[in-house]
Structure formats: structure tokens, C-alpha cells
C-alpha positions as CSV (number, residue, x, y, z in Angstrom):
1,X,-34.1,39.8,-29.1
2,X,-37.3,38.4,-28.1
3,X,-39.1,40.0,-24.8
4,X,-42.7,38.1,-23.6
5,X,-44.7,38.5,-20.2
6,X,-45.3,35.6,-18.4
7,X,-47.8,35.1,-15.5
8,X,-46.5,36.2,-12.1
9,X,-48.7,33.7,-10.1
10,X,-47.0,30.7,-12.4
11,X,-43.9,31.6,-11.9
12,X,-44.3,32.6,-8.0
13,X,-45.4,28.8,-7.3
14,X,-42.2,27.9,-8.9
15,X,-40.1,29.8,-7.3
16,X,-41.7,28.7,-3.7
17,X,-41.6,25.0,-4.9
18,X,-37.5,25.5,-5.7
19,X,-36.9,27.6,-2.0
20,X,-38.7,24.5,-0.4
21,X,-36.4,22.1,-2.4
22,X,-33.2,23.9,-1.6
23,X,-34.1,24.2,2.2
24,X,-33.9,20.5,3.3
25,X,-31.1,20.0,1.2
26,X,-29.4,22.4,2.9
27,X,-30.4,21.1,6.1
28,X,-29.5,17.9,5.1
29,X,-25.9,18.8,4.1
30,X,-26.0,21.1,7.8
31,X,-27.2,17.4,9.6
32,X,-24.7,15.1,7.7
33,X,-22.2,17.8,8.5
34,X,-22.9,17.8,11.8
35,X,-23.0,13.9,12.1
36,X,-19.6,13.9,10.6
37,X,-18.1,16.2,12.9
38,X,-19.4,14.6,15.8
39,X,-18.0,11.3,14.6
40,X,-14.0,12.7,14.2
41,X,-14.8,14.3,17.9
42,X,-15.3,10.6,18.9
43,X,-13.0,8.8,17.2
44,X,-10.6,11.7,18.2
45,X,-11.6,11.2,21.7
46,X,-10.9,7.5,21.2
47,X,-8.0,5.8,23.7
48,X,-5.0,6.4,22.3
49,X,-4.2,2.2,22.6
50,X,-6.8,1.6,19.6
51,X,-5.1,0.2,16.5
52,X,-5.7,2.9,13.5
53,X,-5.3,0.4,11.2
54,X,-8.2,-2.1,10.3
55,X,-6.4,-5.4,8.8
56,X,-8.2,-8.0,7.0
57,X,-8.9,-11.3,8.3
58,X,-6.8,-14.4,8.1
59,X,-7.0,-16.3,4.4
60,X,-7.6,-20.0,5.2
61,X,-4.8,-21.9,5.5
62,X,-2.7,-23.9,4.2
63,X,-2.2,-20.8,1.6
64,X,-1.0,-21.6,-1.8
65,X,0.1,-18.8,-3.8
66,X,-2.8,-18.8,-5.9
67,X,-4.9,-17.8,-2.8
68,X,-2.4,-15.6,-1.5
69,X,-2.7,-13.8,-5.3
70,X,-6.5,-13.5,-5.3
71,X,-6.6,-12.2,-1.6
72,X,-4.0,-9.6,-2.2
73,X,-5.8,-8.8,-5.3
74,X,-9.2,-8.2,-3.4
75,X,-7.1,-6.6,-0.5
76,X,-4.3,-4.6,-0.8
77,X,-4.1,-0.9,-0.3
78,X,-2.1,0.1,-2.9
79,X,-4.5,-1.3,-5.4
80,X,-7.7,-0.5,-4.1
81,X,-6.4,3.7,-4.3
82,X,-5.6,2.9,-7.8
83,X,-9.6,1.5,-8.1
84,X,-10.0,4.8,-6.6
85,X,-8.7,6.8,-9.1
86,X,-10.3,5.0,-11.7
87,X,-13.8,6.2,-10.1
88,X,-12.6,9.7,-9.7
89,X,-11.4,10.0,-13.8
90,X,-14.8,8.2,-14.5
91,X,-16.8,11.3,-12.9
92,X,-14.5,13.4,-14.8
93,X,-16.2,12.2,-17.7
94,X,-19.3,13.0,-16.6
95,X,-18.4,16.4,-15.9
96,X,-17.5,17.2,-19.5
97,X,-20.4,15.1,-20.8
98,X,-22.6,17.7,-18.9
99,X,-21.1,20.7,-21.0
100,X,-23.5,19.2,-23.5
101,X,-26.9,19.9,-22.1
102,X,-28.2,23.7,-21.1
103,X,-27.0,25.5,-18.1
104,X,-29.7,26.5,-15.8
105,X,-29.0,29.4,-12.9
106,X,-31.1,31.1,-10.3
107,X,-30.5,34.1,-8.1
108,X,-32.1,36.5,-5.3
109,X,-30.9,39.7,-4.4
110,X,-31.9,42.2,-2.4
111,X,-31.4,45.8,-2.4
112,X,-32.2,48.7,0.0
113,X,-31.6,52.5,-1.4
114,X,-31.3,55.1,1.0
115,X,-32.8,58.3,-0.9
116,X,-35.8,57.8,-3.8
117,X,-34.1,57.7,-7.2
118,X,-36.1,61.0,-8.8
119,X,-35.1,62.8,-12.1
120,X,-35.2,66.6,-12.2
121,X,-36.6,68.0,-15.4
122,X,-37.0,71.6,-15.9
123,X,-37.8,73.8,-19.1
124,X,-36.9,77.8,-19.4
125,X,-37.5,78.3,-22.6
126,X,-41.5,77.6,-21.7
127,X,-43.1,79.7,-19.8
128,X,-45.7,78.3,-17.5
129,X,-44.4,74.5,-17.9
130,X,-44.2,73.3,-14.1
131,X,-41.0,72.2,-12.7
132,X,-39.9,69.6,-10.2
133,X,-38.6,66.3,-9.6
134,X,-40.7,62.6,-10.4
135,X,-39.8,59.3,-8.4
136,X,-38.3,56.7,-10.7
137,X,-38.0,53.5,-9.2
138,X,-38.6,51.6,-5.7
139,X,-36.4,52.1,-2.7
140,X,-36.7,48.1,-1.3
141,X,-36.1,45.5,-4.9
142,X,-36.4,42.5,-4.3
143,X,-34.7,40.5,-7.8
144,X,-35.8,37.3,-8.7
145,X,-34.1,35.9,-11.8
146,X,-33.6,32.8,-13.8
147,X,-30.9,31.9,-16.4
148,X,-30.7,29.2,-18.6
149,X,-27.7,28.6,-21.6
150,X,-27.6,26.3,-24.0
151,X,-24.1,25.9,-26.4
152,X,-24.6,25.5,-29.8
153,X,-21.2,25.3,-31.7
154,X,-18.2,25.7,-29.8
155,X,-15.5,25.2,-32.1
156,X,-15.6,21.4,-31.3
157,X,-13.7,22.3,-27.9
158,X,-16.8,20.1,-25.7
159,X,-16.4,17.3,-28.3
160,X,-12.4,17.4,-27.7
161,X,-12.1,17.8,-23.9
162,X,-15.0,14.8,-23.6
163,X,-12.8,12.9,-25.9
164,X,-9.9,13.9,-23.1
165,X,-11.6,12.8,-20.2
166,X,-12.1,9.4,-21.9
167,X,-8.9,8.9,-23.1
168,X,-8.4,9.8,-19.1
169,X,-10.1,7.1,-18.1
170,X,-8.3,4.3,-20.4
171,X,-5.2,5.5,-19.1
172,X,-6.3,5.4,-15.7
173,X,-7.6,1.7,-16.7
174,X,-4.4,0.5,-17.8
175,X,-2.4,2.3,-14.8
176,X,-4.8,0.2,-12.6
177,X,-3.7,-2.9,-14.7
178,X,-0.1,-2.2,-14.4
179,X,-0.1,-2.1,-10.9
180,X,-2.1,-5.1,-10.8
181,X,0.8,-7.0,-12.8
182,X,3.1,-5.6,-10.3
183,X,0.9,-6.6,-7.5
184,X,0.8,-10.1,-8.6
185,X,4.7,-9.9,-9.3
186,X,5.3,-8.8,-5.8
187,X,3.0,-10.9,-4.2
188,X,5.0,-14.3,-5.8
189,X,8.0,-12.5,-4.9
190,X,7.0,-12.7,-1.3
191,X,5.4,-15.6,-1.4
192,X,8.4,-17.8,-3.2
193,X,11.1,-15.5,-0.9
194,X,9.3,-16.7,2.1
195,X,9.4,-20.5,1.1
196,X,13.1,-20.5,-0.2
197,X,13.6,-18.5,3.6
198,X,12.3,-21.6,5.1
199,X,14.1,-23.7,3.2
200,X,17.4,-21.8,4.2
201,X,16.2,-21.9,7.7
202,X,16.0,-25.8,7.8
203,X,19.2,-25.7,6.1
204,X,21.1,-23.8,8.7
205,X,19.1,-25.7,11.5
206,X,20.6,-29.1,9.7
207,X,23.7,-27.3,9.8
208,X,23.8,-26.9,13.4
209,X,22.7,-30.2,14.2
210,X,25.3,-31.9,12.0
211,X,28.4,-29.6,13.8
212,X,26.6,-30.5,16.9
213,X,27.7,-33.9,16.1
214,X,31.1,-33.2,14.7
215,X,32.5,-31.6,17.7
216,X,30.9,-34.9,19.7
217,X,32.9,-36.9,17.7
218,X,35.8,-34.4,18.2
219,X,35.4,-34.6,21.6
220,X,35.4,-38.1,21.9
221,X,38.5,-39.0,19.7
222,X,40.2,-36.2,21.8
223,X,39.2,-37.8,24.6
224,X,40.8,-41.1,23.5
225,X,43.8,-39.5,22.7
226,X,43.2,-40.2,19.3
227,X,43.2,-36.2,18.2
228,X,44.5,-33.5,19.0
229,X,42.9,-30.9,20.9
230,X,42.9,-28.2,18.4
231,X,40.1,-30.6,16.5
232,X,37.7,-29.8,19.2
233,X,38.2,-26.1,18.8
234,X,37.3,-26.0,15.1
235,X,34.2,-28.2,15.8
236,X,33.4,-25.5,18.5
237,X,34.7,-22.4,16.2
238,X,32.2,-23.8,13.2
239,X,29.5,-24.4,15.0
240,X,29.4,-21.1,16.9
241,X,29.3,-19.8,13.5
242,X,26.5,-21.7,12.4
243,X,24.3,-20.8,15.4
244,X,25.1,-17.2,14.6
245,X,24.3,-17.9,10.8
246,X,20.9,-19.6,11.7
247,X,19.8,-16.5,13.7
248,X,20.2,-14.3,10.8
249,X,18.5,-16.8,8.7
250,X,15.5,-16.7,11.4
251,X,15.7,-12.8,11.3
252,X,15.5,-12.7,7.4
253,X,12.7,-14.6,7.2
254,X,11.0,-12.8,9.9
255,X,11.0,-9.5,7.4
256,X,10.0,-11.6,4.4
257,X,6.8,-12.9,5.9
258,X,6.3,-9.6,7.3
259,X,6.8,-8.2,3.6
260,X,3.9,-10.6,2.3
261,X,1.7,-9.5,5.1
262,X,2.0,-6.1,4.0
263,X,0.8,-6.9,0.5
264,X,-1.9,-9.3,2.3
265,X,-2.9,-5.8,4.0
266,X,-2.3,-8.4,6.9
267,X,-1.1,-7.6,10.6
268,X,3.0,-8.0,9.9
269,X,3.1,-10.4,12.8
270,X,0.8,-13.1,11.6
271,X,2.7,-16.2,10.6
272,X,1.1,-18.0,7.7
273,X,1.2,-21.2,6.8
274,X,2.7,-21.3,3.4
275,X,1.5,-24.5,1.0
276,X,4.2,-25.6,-0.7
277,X,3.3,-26.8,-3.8
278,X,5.4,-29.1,-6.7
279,X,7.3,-27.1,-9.1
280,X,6.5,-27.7,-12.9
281,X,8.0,-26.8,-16.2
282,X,6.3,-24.3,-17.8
283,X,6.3,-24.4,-21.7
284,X,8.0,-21.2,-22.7
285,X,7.2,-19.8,-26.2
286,X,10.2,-18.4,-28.3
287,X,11.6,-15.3,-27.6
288,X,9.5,-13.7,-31.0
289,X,6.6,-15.2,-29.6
290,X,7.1,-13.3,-26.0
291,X,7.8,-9.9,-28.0
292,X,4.6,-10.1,-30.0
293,X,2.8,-10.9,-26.1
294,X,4.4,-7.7,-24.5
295,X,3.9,-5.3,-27.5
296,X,-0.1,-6.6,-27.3
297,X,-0.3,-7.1,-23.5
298,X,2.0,-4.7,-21.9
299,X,-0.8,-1.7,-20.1
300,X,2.3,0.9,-20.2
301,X,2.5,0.6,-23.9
302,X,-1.2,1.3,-24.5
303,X,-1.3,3.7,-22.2
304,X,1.4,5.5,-24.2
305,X,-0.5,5.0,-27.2
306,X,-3.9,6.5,-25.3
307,X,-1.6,9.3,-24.3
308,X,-0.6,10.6,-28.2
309,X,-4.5,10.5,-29.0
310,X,-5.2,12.6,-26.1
311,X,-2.5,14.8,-27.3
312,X,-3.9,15.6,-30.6
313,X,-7.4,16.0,-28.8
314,X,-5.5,18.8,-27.0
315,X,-4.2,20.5,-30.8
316,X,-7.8,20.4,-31.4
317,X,-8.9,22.1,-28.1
318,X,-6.9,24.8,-28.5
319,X,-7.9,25.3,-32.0
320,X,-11.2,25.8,-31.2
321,X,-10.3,29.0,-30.4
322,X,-10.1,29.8,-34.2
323,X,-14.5,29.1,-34.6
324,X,-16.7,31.5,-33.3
325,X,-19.0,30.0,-30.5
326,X,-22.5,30.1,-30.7
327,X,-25.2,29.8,-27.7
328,X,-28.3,30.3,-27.1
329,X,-29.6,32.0,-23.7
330,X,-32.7,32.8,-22.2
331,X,-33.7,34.9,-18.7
332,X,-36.5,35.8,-17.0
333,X,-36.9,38.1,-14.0
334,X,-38.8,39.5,-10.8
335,X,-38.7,42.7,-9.2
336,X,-40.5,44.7,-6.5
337,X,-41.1,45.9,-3.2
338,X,-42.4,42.6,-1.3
339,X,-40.3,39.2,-1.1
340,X,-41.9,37.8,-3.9
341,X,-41.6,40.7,-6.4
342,X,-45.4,41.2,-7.1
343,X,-45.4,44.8,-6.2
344,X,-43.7,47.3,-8.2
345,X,-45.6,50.6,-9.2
346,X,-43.2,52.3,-11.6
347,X,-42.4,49.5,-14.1
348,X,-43.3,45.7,-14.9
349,X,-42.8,43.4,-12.1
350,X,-41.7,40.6,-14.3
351,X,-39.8,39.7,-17.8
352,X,-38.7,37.5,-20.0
353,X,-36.3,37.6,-22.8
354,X,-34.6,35.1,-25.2
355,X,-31.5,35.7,-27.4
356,X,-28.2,33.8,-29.8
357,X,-24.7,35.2,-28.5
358,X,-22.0,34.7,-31.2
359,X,-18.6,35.7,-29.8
360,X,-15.6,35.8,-32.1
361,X,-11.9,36.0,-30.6
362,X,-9.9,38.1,-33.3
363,X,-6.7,38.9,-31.5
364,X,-4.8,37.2,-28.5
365,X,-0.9,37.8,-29.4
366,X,-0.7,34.1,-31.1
367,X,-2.0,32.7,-27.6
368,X,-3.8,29.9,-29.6
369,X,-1.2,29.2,-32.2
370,X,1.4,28.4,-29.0
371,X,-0.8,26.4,-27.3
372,X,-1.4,24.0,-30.5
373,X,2.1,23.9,-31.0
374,X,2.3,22.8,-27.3
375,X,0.8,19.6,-27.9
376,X,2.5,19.1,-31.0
377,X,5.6,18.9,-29.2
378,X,4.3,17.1,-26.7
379,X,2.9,14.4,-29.0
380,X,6.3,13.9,-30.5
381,X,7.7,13.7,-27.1
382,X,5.1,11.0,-26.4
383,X,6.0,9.3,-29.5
384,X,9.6,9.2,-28.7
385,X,8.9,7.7,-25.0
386,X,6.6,4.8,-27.0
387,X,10.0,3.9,-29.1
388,X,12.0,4.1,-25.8
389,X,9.7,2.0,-23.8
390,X,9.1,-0.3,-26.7
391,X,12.6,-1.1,-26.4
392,X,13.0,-1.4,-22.5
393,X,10.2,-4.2,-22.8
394,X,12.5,-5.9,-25.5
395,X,15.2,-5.9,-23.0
396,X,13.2,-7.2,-20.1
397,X,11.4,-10.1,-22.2
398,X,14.7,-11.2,-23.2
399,X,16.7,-11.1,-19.8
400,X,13.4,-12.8,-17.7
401,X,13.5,-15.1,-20.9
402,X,17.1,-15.7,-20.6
403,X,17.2,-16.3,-16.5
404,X,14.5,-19.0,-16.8
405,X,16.6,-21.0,-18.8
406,X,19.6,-20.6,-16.8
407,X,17.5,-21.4,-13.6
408,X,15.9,-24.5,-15.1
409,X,19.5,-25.9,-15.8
410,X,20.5,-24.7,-12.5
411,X,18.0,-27.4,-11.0
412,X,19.6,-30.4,-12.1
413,X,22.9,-28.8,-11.7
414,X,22.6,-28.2,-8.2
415,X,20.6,-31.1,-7.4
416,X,23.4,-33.3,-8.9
417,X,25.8,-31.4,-6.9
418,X,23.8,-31.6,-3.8
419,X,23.9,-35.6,-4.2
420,X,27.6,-35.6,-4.7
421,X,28.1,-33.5,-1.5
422,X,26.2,-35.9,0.5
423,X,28.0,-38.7,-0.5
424,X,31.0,-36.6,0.1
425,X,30.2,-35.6,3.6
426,X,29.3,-39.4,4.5
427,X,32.7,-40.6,2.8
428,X,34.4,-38.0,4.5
429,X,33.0,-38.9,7.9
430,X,33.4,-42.3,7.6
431,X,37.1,-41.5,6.9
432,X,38.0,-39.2,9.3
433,X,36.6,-42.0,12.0
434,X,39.2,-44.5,10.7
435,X,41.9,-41.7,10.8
436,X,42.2,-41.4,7.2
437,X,41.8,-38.0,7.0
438,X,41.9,-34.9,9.4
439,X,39.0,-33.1,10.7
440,X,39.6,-30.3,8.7
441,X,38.5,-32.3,5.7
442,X,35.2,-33.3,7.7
443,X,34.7,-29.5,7.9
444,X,35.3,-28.9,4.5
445,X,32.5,-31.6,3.5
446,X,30.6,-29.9,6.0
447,X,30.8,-27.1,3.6
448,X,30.3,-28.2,0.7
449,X,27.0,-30.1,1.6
450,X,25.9,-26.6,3.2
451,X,26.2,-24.7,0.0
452,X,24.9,-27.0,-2.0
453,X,22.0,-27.7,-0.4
454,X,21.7,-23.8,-1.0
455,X,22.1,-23.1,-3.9
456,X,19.6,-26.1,-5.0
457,X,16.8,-24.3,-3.3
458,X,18.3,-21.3,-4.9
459,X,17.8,-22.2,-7.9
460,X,14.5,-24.3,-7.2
461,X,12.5,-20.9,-6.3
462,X,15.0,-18.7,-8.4
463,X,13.2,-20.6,-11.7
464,X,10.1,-19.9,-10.7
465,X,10.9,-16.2,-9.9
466,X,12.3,-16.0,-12.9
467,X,9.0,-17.3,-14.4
468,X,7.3,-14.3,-12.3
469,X,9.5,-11.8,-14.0
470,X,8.5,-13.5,-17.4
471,X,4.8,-13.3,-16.7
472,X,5.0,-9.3,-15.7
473,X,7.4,-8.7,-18.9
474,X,4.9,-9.6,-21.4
475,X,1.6,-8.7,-19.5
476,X,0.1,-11.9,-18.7
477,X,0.5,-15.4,-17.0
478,X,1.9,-18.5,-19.1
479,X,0.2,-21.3,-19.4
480,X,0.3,-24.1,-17.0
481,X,3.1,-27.0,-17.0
482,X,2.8,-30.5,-16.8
């Protein structure tokens, strides 16, 4: 160990110039506190009618879903937390980056004995030697001292746990994309869900409308004594249904554009106008083609993969237990009477000294063995969850994959059907007018038209759902149809 005497004035300006430093910061810290406090006090003080929750303003409309994906992108809550955490795992890097670089403490202390610290000495074995008691130290110390450490070999457990927090921050990265991918997901759900509710509205208003008629005609053939009275009451029986079928339409649709609001981070009451847009073919590569996408794109997958590195980091953490650590300290101190330690007549005021500390762990009852073996088993559990999840993708490539083709032949399916049904209902009409047929039949084509016209629009938005599945399955939008 090194000792050396350094100037007392030097280090006494220091000192000063630190306590200066450290007293407006911690009046600054007092103030902020303050201003914060004083701030909840008025916002708790606030009327209880204010609306807690700050929405964003209106996109412009006409909204296509495009817009409606970039605004929830820039706005939604859920998202911005998972921005969030990305910033907080980022700092966590820096905190194990600054394990690197020396470690630098200060501290004051002061001390007040009651009685002087003497020592006794006495000698009977010589005569005439005088005997008594000597003062040995101050009775007020004032301790002024300074610490610095540096590490110098720690086994390579500052290299591992940096390596951890960055490994952190991928993961955190690709738990940010995921939720992005479901973001955009939900946000066409919604979107799409609140057009085909529109469409279904329209539908069941049409629906009324048309019974509307019926029962007219009902009426009037009933009044001519051309049927019988029991026509009127299924016109009236239908249509009551209908009314009560286009309320719940009306009510659905209600909760799916408050559903889209939410994801808008919207006020659930605002009623957007929704752009309707022409639906195109995608071109859909082959299923082989999808699986290479998702194994490449899919942030679950690599975050897996970022997970069994940071797994074997943590083997090598807890091996470093097995090296010795090395660091290098050094410390220099003040002590006397008066605040600044100048005074102090039975020793040296001040000191410095400088030193290596090796420490060696030889025994811990197989403490560090365990913990590698920890991670071990935790890797292979992480590897077993890649295979799983590897799988699971497969699975949901291949039934998005398979529901866009059985939605795209849906379309012309239904919109043949829906022709046919028209035709149908204008045949049967015209039939039931020349007594051809009895109302019942009119109903029936009634019917028929009704779910037709559903399940075209059904399977209109239900393709490009299906496409919105497809695009979060393998990690990334198709390219645009023609």
C-alpha cells in the first residue's frame, strides 16, 4: 500500500467547490418537488366534471384505412407504453455500461466524544519513571473522506450483464414490433368491421323498407277481397321482426365504431366518416413462400432467439464467480477539530492512500455451479418454446392462407347468388300480384334476397380480413393488387 500527503489548502477548495455544487441541486430537486406537489394539489382540487382523459383530435375526414393505420400508429396508448418500455430497457444499458468506469464516493461525518480518549501507562519495575495518563485524540472529528474504485478483471461478469441489458433491449424492440403488427391488425379489424356494419345496416334498412311495401300490397289485395286476411298478419309479423333486427344492427355498429375509437385513442362517441375504398386482389405468394416470410419477419421468433443468447450470457455471469476479481482503489481523508478538518494536534490532519484488492471466492456450497445450471435449463426450455412457436406460425400462415382463398371464391359465389335472389324476389313479386303464388312465397324471396345480400358483404370484407390475418401471420404487409 502506497500512503502520500497531499496539500490541505488544495484539497479544502475542492471540497467547498463540491458542497456549493451539491447545494442548489438539492434545492433544485426541494423547488421541482415542491412545484410538483403544488400541481397534484391543483389538479386534485380540480371540478370533479373535468374529463381525466385527454383524447386526440379528429383525423381528417373522409378516413381511409391507411390514415386510420398511421394515426393509430402515432396515437394509441397501448403502443406508446410499449415505446416506453423501450426507453426504460435502453437506460438499463447505460446502467451496466457505467460498471465500466471508476466509482467515485464522498462522505462527512461528524463525531462528538464525551470524555478525552487518554491511555494510562505506568511502570513498577522503574523506580522514579513518572506515571499518569496522555490525551490521544480530539474530542470534536470532523471526517472528510473521498473514495474512488476502479474494476479491473471481474471474471467477465460486467462484459456479460452489458451483453444482457442489450440483448434486453432487442427484445424489448421486437415486443414493441409485435404489438405494432397487432396494432395494425386490430386497427383493420375495426376499421373493415365498421364498414361491413354499415353495410349490414343498409341491408336491414332495405329490409324494412321492402316489408314496408309487402304488407301495403297485402293490405290492399285484402282489401279487395282478393287475400285472405292472415296475408296481412305475416307482412306485419315479418316486418316487426325486421325493425327489431335493424335496431340491433344499429346497436352493433354503435360498439364497433366505438372499438375503433378506442384504438384511435379517440372519444368513443365520435362518429367517423369511414372512406370506402375498392377492393383489390392481392397477389398471394405460395404457401413456402409465406413460411420463409414468417420464420424471417415474425418479432416473436427473434425475440425467442435474443432470449437463448441472453441465456447463455446468464451461464457466463454466474461463472464469473469461478475468477478472482481484481480492482483497484484509492482514498483520501480529512480529520480535525474545525469543519474543515485543518486542526488536529495529535496526528495528521490529512491522508492519502492507494491500493489492488484481489478477492477470491473458495467456497459457497456449489451456489455457483446451481446457478449455471439454471440457465442451462432455462436455455433448453427456450429452445423448446422456439420449436413450439415455430410451429404455431406454420399453422397460422396456413389457415390465414387458406381463408383468403375461400373468401375470394366466396365473392363471386355470393355475388352470383345475390343476382339470382334479386331476380327471384322480382319474379316472385310479380307472381304473387297475378295470384300465382301465395304470399308466403313473396316472404320467402324476401329472405333469400336478405341473406344474400349478407353474406356478399360477408365475404366482401371477410377477404380482406382474412388478408389482415395473412399480413400479421408472416410479419409484414403484402404487396399491393391491381
Amino acid at each position: 500500500m502506497v500512503q502520500r500527503n497531499f496539500g490541505y489548502k488544495t484539497i479544502s477548495i475542492a471540497l467547498f467547490i463540491c458542497t456549493l455544487m451539491w447545494v442548489p441541486s438539492s434545492f433544485g430537486q426541494t423547488n421541482k418537488h415542491r412545484k410538483i406537489s403544488a400541481e397534484s394539489m391543483a389538479h386534485e382540487s380540480a371540478p370533479a366534471s373535468t374529463s381525466q382523459i385527454d383524447y386526440q383530435d379528429i383525423p381528417r375526414e373522409p378516413l381511409s384505412m391507411e390514415r386510420a393505420v398511421d394515426f393509430g400508429l402515432e396515437h394509441n396508448r397501448n403502443l406508446r407504453s410499449f415505446q416506453e418500455e423501450v426507453m426504460a430497457v435502453n437506460q438499463q444499458v447505460k446502467q451496466a455500461r457505467a460498471g465500466f468506469y471508476p466509482k467515485l464516493d464522498a462522505s462527512y461525518s461528524f463525531t462528538q466524544i464525551k470524555d478525552q480518549p487518554i491511555i494510562n501507562f505506568t511502570a513498577p519495575a522503574i523506580p522514579n519513571l513518572p506515571t499518569g495518563s496522555v490525551p490521544t485524540n480530539i474530542t470534536t472529528a470532523n471526517h472528510w473522506q473521498l473514495d474512488i474504485t476502479q474494476p479491473i478483471f471481474t471474471g467477465f461478469n460486467l462484459t456479460a450483464q452489458l451483453n444482457i441489458s442489450k440483448m434486453d433491449l432487442k427484445i424489448s424492440k421486437y415486443q414493441l414490433d409485435s404489438a405494432r403488427l397487432d396494432l395494425i391488425r386490430n386497427i383493420k379489424y375495426a376499421f373493415l368491421q365498421t364498414l361491413l356494419g354499415q353495410k349490414l345496416l343498409q341491408v336491414a334498412r332495405d329490409n324494412v323498407k321492402a316489408l314496408e311495401i309487402q304488407k301495403q300490397n297485402a293490405q290492399a289485395y285484402y282489401n279487395q277481397g282478393l287475400t285472405a286476411k292472415n296475408d296481412v298478419l305475416k307482412a306485419e309479423v315479418a316486418l316487426a321482426n325486421a325493425v327489431q333486427q335493424e335496431r340491433a344492427t344499429a346497436k352493433q355498429l354503435d360498439i364497433l365504431r366505438s372499438k375503433l375509437n378506442q384504438l384511435l385513442d379517440l372519444d368513443i362517441q365520435t362518429k367517423l366518416e369511414l372512406q370506402d375504398n375498392k377492393i383489390l386482389m392481392k397477389p398471394i405468394p405460395g404457401l413456402e413462400n409465406l413460411y420463409s416470410l414468417a420464420e424471417e419477419r415474425r418479432p416473436e421468433l427473434n425475440a425467442l432467439d435474443t432470449s437463448i443468447l441472453k441465456a447463455e450470457e446468464r451461464i457466463r455471469a454466474a461463472r464469473s464467480s469461478y475468477y478472482p476479481t481484481i480492482s483497484a482503489f484509492g482514498q483520501y481523508y480529512r480529520e480535525g477539530e474545525d469543519f474543515l478538518g485543518e486542526t488536529n494536534p495529535y496526528t495528521n490532519n490529512e491522508n492519502a492512500s492507494v491500493g489492488v484488492q484481489i478477492k477470491l471466492n473458495l467456497f459457497e456450497g456449489g451456489k455457483t455451479e446451481a446457478s449455471a445450471s439454471e440457465y442451462k435449463y432455462r436455455k433448453k426450455s427456450l429452445q423448446e418454446q422456439r420449436r413450439d412457436l415455430e410451429k404455431q406460425i406454420r399453422v397460422q400462415v396456413e389457415d390465414a392462407y387458406k381463408q383468403v382463398g375461400v373468401a375470394r371464391a366466396d365473392i363471386t359465389t355470393s355475388e352470383t347468388a345475390l343476382t339470382q335472389a334479386h331476380e327471384n324476389e322480382r319474379m316472385t313479386t310479380l307472381q304473387y300480384k297475378e295470384q300465382l303464388v301465395i304470399f308466403l312465397e313473396v316472404l320467402n324471396a324476401r329472405v333469400f334476397t336478405l341473406e344474400s345480400s349478407v353474406n356478399y358483404y360477408q365475404a366482401l370484407y371477410g377477404y380482406q380480413l382474412a388478408l389482415a390475418d395473412l399480413e400479421r401471420a408472416i410479419g409484414e404487409q403484402l404487396a399491393a393488387g391491381k
